[in-house]
C-alpha positions in Angstrom: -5.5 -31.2 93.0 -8.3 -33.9 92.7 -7.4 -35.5 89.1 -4.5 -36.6 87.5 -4.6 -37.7 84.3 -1.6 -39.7 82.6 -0.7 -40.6 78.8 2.0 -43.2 77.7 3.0 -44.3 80.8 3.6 -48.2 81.4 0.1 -49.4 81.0 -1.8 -46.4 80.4 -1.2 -46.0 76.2 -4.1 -43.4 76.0 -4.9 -40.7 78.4 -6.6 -42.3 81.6 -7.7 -40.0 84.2 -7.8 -40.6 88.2 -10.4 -38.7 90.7 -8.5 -38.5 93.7 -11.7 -38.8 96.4 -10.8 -39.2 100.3 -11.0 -43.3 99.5 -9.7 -44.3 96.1 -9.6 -47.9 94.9 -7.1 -49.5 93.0 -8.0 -53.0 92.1 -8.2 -56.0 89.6 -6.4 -59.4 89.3 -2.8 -60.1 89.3 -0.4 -58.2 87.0 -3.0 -56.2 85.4 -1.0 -53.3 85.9 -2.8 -51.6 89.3 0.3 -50.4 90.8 1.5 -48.6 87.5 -0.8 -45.4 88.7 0.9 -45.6 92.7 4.8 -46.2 91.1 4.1 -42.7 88.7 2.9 -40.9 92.4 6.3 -42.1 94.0 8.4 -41.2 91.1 6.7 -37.5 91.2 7.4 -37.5 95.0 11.0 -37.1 93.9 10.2 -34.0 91.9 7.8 -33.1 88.9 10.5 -30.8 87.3 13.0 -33.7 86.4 11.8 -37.2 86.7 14.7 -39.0 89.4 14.8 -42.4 88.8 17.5 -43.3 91.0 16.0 -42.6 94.2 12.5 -43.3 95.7 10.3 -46.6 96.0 8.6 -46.8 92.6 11.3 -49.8 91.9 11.1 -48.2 88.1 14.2 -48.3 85.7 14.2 -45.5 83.3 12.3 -43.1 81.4 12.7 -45.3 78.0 11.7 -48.3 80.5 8.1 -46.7 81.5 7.2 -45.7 78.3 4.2 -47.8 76.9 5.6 -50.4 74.9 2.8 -50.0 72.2 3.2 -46.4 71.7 5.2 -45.1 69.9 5.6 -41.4 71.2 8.7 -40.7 72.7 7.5 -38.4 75.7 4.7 -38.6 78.4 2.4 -36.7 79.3 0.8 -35.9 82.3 -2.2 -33.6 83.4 -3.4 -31.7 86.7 -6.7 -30.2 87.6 -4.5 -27.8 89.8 -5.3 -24.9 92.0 -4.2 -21.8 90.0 -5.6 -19.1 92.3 -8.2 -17.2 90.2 -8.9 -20.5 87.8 -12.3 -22.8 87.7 -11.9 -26.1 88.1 -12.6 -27.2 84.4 -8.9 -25.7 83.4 -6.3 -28.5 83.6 -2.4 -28.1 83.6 -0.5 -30.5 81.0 3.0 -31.3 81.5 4.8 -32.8 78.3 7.9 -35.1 79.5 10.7 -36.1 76.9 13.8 -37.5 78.3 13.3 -37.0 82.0 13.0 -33.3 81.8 9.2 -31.1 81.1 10.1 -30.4 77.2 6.1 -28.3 77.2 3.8 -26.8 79.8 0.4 -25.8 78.9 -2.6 -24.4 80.7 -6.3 -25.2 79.1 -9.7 -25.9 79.5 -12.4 -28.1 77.0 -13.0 -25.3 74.9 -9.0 -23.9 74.3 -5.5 -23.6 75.4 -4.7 -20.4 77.7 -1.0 -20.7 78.0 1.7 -22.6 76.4 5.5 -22.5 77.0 7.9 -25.0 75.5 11.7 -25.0 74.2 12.2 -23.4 70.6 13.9 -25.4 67.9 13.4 -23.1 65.6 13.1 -19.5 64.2 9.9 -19.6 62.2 7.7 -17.7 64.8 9.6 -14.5 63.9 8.0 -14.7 60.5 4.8 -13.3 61.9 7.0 -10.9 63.9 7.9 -9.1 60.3 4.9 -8.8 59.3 3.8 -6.7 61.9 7.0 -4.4 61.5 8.9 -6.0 63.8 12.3 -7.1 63.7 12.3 -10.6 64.4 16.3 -10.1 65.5 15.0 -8.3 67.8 13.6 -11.1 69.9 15.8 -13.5 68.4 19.8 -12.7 69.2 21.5 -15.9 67.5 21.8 -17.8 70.9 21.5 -21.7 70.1 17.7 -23.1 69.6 17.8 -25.0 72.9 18.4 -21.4 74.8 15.1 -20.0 73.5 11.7 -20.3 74.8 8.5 -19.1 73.3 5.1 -18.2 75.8 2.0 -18.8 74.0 -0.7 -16.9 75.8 -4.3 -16.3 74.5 -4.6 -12.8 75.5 -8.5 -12.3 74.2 -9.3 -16.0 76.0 -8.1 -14.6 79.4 -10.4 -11.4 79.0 -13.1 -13.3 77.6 -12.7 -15.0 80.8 -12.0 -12.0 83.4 -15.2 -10.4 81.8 -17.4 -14.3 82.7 -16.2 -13.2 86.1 -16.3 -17.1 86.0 -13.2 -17.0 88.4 -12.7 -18.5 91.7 -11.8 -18.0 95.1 -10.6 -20.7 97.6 -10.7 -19.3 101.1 -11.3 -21.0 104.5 -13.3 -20.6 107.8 -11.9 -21.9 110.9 -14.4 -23.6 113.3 -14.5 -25.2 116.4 -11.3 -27.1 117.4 -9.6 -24.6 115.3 -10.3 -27.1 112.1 -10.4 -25.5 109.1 -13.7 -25.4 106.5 -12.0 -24.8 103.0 -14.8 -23.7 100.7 -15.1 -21.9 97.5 -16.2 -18.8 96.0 -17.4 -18.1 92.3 -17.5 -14.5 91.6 -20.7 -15.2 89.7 -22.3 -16.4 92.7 -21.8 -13.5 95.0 -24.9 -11.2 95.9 -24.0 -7.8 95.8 -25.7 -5.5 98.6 -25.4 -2.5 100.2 -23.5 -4.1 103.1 -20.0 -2.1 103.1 -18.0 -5.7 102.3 -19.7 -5.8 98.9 -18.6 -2.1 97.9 -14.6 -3.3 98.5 -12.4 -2.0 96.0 -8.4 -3.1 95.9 -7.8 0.4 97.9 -10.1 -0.8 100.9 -9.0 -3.8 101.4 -6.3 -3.1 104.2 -8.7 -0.6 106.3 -11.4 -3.4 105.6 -8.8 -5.8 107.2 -8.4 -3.8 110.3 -12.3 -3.0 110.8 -13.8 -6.4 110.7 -11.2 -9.4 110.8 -14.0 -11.4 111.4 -14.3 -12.3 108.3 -12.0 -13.7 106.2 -9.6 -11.6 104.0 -9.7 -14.2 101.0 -13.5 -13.1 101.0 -12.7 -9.4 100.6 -10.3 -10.0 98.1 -12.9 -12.0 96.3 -15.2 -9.2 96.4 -12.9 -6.0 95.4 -12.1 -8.1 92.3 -15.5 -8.6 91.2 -16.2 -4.6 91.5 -13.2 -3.7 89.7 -14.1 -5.9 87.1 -17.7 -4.6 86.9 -16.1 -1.4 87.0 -14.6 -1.8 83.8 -15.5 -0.5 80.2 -16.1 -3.9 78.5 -13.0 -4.0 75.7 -10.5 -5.8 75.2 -7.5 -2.7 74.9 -5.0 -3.7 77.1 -2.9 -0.5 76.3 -3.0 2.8 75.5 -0.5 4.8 73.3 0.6 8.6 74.1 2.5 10.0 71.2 4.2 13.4 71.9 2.0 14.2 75.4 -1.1 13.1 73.6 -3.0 10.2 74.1 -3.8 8.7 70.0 -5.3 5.1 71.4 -8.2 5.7 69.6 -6.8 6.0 66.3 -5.3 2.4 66.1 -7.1 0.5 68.7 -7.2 -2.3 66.0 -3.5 -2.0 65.5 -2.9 -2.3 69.1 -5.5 -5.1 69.5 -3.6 -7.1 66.6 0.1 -6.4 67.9 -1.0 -7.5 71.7 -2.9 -10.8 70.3 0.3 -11.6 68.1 2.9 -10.8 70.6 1.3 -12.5 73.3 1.0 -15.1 71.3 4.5 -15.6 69.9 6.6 -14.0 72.7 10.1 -15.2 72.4 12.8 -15.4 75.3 16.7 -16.0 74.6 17.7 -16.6 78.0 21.4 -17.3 79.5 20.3 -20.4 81.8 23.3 -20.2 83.9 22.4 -16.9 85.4 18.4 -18.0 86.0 17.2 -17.5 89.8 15.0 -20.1 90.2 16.6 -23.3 87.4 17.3 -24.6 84.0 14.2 -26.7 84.5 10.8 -25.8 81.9 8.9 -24.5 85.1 11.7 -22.2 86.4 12.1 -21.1 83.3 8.5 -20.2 83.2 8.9 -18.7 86.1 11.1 -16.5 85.4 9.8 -15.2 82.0 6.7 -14.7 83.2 7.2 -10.9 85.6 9.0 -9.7 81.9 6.6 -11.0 79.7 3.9 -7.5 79.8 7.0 -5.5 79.9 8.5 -7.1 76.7 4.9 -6.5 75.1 4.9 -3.2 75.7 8.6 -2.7 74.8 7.5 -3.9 71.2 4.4 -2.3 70.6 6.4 1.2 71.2 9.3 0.3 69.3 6.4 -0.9 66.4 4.9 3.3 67.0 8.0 4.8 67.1 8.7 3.5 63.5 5.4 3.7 61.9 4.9 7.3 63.4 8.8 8.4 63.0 8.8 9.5 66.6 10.8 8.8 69.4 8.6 10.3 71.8 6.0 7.2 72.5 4.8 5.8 75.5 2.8 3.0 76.7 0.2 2.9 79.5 -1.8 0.1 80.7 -5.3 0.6 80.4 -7.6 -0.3 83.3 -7.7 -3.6 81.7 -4.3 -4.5 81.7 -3.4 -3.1 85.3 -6.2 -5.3 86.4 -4.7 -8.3 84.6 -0.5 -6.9 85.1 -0.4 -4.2 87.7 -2.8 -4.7 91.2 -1.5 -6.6 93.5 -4.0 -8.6 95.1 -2.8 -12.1 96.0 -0.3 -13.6 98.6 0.3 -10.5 101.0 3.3 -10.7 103.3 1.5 -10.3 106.8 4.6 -8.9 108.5 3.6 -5.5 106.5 -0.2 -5.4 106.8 0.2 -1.9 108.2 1.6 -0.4 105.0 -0.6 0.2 101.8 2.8 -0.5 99.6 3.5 -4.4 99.0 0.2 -5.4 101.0 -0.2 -7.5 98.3 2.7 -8.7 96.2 1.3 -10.8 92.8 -0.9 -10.1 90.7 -3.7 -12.0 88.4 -0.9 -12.7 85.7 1.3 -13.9 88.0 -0.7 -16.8 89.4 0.4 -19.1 86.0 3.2 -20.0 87.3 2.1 -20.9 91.1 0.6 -24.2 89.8 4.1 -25.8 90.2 4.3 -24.6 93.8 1.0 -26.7 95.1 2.2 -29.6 92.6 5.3 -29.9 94.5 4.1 -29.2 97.9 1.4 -32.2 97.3 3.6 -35.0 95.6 7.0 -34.3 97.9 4.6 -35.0 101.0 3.2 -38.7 99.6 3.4 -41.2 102.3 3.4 -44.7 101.3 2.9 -47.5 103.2 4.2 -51.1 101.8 2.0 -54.5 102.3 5.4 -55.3 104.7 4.4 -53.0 107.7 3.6 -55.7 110.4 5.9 -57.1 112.7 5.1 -59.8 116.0 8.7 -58.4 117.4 8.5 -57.0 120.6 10.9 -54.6 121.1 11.4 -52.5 117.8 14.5 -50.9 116.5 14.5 -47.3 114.6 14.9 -49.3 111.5 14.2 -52.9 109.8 12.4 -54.5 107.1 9.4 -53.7 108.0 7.4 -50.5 108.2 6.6 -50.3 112.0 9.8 -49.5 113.2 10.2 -46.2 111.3 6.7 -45.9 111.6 7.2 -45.5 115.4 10.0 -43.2 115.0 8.4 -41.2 113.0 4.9 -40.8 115.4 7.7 -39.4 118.1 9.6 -37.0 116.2 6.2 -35.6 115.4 5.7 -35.7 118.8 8.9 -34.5 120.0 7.8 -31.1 117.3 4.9 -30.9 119.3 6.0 -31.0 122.9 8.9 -28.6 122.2 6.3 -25.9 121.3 4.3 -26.3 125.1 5.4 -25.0 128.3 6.9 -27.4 130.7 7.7 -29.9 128.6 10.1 -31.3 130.9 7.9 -31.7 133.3 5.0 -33.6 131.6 7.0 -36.9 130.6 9.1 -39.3 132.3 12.9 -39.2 131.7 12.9 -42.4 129.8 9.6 -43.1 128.8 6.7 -41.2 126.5 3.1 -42.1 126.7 1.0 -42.5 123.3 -1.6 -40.6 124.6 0.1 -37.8 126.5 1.1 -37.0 122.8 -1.7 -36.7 120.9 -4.3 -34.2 120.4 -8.1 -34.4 121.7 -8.8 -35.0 118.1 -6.2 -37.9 117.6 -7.0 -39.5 120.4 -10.6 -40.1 119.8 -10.0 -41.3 116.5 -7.4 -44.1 118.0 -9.8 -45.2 120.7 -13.0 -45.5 118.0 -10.5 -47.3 116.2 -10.0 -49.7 119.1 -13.2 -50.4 119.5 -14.1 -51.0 116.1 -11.4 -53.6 116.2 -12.5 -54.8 119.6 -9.8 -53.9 121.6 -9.9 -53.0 125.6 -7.9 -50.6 126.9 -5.8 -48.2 125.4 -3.0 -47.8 123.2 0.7 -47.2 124.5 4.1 -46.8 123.2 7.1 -46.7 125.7 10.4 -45.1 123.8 13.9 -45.9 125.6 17.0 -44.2 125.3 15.6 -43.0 121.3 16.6 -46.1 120.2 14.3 -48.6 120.5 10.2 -49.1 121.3 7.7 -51.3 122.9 4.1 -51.2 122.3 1.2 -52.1 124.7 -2.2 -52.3 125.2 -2.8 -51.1 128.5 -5.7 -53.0 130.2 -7.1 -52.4 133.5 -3.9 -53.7 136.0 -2.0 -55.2 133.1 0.2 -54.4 129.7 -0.3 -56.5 126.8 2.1 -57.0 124.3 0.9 -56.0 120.6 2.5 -59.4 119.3 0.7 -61.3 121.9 -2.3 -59.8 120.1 -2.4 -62.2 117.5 -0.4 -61.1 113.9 -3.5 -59.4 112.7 -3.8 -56.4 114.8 -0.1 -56.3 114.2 -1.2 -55.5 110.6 -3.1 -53.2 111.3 -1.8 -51.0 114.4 0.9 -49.9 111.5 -1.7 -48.5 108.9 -3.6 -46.6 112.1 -0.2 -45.2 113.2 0.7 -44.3 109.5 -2.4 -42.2 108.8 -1.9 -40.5 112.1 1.4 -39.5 111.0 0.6 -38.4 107.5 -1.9 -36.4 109.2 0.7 -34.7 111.3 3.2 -34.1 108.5 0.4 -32.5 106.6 0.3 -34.4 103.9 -2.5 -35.0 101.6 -2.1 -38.3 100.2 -1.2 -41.7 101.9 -0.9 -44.7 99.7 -1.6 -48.1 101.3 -0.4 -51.4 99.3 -2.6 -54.2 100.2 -4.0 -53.4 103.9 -5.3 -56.9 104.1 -2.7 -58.5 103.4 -2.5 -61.2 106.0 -5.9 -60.2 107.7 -9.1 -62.8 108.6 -12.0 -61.8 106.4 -13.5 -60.4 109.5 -10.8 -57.6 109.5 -10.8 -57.3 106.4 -14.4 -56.3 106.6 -13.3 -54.1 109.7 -10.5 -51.9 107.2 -13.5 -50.3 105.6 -14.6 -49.3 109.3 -11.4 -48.1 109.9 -11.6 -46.1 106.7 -14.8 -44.4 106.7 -13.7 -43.1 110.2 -10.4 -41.7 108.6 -12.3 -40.0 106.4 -14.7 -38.3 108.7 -11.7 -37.7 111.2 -9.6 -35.8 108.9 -11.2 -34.6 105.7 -8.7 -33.1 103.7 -6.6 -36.4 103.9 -7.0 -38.6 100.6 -6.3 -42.6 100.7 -5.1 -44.2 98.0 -5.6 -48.3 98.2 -4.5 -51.0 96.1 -6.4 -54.1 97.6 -7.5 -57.8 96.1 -9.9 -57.6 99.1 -13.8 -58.7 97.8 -14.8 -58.2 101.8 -13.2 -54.3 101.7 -15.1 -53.4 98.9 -18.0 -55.0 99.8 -18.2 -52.9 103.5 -17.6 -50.3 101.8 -20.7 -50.7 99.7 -22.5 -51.3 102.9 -21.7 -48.5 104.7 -22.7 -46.4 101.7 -26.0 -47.9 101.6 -26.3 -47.6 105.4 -25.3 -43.5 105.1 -22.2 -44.0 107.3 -20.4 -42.8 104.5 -21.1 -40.7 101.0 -20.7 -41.8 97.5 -18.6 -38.6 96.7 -16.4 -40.4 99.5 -15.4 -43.5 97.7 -14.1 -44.4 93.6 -13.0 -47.8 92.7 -10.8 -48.1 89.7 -10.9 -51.5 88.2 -8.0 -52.6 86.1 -8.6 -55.2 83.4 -6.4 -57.8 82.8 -5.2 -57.3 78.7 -6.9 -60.1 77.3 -9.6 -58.9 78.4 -9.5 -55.2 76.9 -11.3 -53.7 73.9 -13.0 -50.9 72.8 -15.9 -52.0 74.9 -14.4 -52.4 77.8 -11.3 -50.2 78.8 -8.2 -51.1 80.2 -9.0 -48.7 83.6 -12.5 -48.2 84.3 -13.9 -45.5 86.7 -16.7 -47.8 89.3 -18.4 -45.8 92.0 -20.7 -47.0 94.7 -24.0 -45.4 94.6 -26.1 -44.1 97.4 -27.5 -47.5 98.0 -24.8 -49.3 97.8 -25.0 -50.7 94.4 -21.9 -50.4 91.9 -22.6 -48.2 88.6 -20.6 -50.9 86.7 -19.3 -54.8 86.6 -16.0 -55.9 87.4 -14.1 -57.5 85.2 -14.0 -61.7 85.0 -11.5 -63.5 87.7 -12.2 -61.0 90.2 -15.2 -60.0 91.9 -17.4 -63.5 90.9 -14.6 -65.9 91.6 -15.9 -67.3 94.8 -19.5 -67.6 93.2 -17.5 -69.0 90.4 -16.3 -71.9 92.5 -19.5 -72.6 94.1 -20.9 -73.4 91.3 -17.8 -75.3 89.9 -18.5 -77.1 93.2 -21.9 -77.6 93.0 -21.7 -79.5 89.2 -19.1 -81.5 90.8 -21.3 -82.6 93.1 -24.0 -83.2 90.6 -21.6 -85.6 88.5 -20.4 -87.3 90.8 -24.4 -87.9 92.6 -24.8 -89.2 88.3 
């Protein structure tokens, strides 16, 4: 997930859209709304499926409460350039909100809308039903409106797009230090050869696996569904009809092309939500729709032949078409059977619509925050206070403790009472907190002694001597806290660490130093995202610099300015997108009271000076 985009929410009344890059800005003067955007990402850490107000550290009220006061639609909507498997980048995932709950999900790119699911509040939709010969009590049993769903799926848009072959594959490489190097595949890219990896069909794929694991099995996959699809006879039948033993598809390939476009399109679901597997919620319900929703077609279109052909005798086959879209398995294969061709994989193409909600979740419920009250000039620490530090520190040695557990004589490598910071850390880790040292200007090395789990001390260990963090001055005791943090949301996996106001409290020389700090992160661990909200001219200022010096890229960084409302109009936007170009210049202005305040008062000063020298 790199965007989100968000409608009638707080300040956003239109649809305002955030590029999540590895350092993303947040910034404006006071109450201007900057930490509407990091309050909605700490409400979604709670769950996407039902938005919890009662829990969290968003500090927000109610759904009613974060509506946008001049709107007057009554839900909100939000929007997710996700990672459906097989998906380009251009599609987006829009959740509609009313009341808490996702009232409609919908999957679509610029051009139109693939999917659709939402809550049914009334019958109409069978009228189109009867007009194909259908029944419409035959989708429709007489449950109440709010137990009936309806899937909306543009069939001939999905085979317009298998047929682009514009689909995508996200696989990885490991490298040295076993670090990962995620990349991505377009199946219009590849370069088919004569090398045996680019003649992989869905039946070679496990003896592929077993001749060359060299290479990675995302790849293979990759490639056996680009010959398949070549392999295809370009139409768009995604069934064929055997009447009696005989196969008659040819006779009524447009009735079948009209009944799968209109029942894909209108395919209705009573469903008893108490006896659901996955929940009551939209996406489970989604979810659970979704493995019935080619047999109900099918179920249909015969019942439709056996009337208009008075035969009871009918069956329906996928063609090669639809078992490419329905039937092959060819995503998410359970390892523990790799020897077995049955089950090697386990979902198919259709079923990756509804694994958008499992990367959504994963991403959100991992959000680490990190509040402007982090420091503390205590010396011993507690497991838990006001500020951040002390859970901070707890949380770097149950990390820790995870990854101890897992090496051989664990025992033996620490003390009884007392763990060493960098006895803990990985090679990697451990560079990145000593360049951080010295960026700051610290001798020596960092160290944290743990006693009895219930309290910490933390040292800078110099040559013959142990120096107290707090007797560092309180500015590195600012800042130890935001290196500590990042380590640890590194170590929990997560993606996305929100920082409120790192220089809070911080000399303009450190504040200049943060961007250091930063940049490093960002080069150090490369799939982590940081999200700042900062009033700090000298952060943003580094930054440019070391853009323009080439220490860091300009894909790297996006500032979002946030205008204060007197200030809005339909010239100049309430959230406006800034980036820092390749030299180090900003593609747009800041807003006034911000950015030019300090030349501002110069100049204030200086025609002072002049009326008073009058």
């Amino acid at each position: 997930m790199s965007k989100i985009g968000i409608k009638n929410f707080r300040v956003f009344k239109e649809f305002t859209e955030f590029e999540i890059k590895p350092i993303t800005l947040l910034t404006g003067p006071n109450n201007a709304g900057k930490s509407s955007f990091t309050k909605l990402l700490l409400l979604l850490k709670n769950g996407i499926n039902k938005l919890n107000f009662n829990e969290g550290l968003h500090n927000l009220e109610s759904f009613d409460k974060v509506l946008n006061w001049e709107n007057k639609q009554d839900t909100l909507e939000l929007f997710f350039d996700n990672e459906i498997p097989f998906l380009t980048d251009d599609f987006k995932v829009q959740l509609t909100y009313r009341k808490n709950e996702i009232n409609k999900i919908s999957i679509s790119n610029n051009i139109n809308t693939l999917l659709q699911c939402n809550y049914d509040n009334d019958f109409t939709s069978g009228q189109s039903l009867n007009e194909l010969g259908i029944e419409s009590d035959e989708y429709i049993s007489g449950r109440a409106p709010f137990d009936s769903f309806i899937l909306n799926l543009n069939i001939t848009f999905l085979i317009d797009l298998i047929y682009s072959k514009q689909l995508k594959q996200k696989f990885y490489e490991i490298k040295e230090n076993n670090k990962r190097d995620y990349k991505t595949i377009i199946l219009t890219d590849l370069v088919v050869g004569n090398h045996e990896i680019f003649k992989t069909t869905f039946p070679d794929l496990i003896d592929l696996y077993h001749k060359e694991e060299t290479i990675n099995l995302d790849i293979y996959r990759t490639i056996a569904l680009y010959n398949e699809i070549n392999a295809l006879e370009k139409n768009y039948l995604l069934y064929d009809i055997i009447a009696d033993g005989k196969q008659i598809t040819h006779l009524y390939q447009d009735k079948i092309l009209e009944l799968q476009n209109t029942l894909f399109s209108t395919h209705k679901f009573d469903i008893d939500l108490d006896n659901l597997e996955y929940g009551k919620d939209l996406i489970s319900i989604l979810k659970s729709i979704l493995p019935f929703t080619n047999k109900g077609v099918k179920s249909q279109i015969s019942q439709f032949f056996k009337n208009e052909l008075q035969s009871k005798n009918i069956e329906i086959k996928e063609t090669a078409l639809g078992n490419l879209i329905f039937n092959e398995k060819l995503y998410n294969q359970p390892f523990f059977n790799m020897s077995q061709d049955k089950g090697f994989y386990k979902e198919s193409l259709f079923d990756q619509f509804s694994k958008f909600i499992n990367t959504n979740e994963r991403v959100f419920k991992n959000i680490n925050y990190l509040s402007a009250n982090r420091g503390s000039q205590k010396r011993i620490l507690s497991n838990k206070s006001e500020n951040d530090i002390d859970e901070i520190v707890l949380d770097f040695f149950k990390y820790k403790d995870k990854y101890l557990s897992s090496q051989e004589d664990y025992e033996k490598t620490l003390p009884e009472f007392t763990r060493h910071f960098i006895s803990l850390f990985d090679n990697n880790n451990r560079e990145y907190f000593d360049k951080v040292l010295e960026i700051l200007e610290i001798e020596g090395t960092l160290d944290i002694v743990r006693y009895e789990n219930v309290i910490s001390v933390i040292y800078i260990k110099q040559k013959d001597k142990d120096v107290a963090l707090a007797d560092l001055g309180f500015g590195f005791s600012q800042l130890i806290p935001i290196v500590l943090k990042i380590i640890n949301t590194v170590e929990s996996n997560s993606e996305i660490l929100i920082i409120e106001e790192p220089e809070a409290n911080l000399h303009p020389n450190l504040q200049s130093k943060l961007a250091d700090i930063f940049a490093l992160t960002v080069k150090t661990f490369p799939r982590l995202n940081l999200i700042i909200e900062t009033h700090s001219e000298y952060l943003i200022r580094k930054l440019q610099y070391l853009t323009a010096k080439g220490d860091i890229s300009p894909d790297d960084t996006s500032i979002y300015y946030f205008n204060a409302d007197k200030y809005v109009s339909p010239q100049e936007p309430k959230v406006k997108q800034i980036e820092i170009r390749e030299n180090g210049n900003l593609s747009d202005t800041f807003g006034p009271g911000f950015y030019d305040e300090t030349t501002r008062l110069q100049f204030d000063l200086m025609k002072l000076n002049q009326e008073q020298n009058n």
